[in-house]
C-alpha positions, 0 to 999 in steps of 0.5 A: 080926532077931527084933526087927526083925520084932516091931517090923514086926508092931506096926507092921502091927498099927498100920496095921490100927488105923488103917485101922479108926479114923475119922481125917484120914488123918494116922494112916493115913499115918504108920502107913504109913511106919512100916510101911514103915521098918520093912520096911526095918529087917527087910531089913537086918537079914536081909541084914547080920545 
């Protein structure tokens, strides 16, 4: 579980990057779903162990 939650916050902090970087929107969007697989990743890893 632990790992699975540093894994969200490199991902988040990922987001944050690419929210303050000028790009195509392709960063934002992959940053994005990394988040968001990555939430999921903590969810199962909360809920299964």
């Amino acid at each position: 579980v632990i790992a699975a939650i540093e894994e969200f916050e490199l991902a988040a902090r990922a987001l944050l990057a690419g929210l303050e970087a000028p790009d195509d929107g392709s960063l934002r969007r992959n940053a994005a779903a990394r988040l968001a697989d990555t939430a999921t990743q903590v969810l199962q890893a909360a809920t299964f162990g």
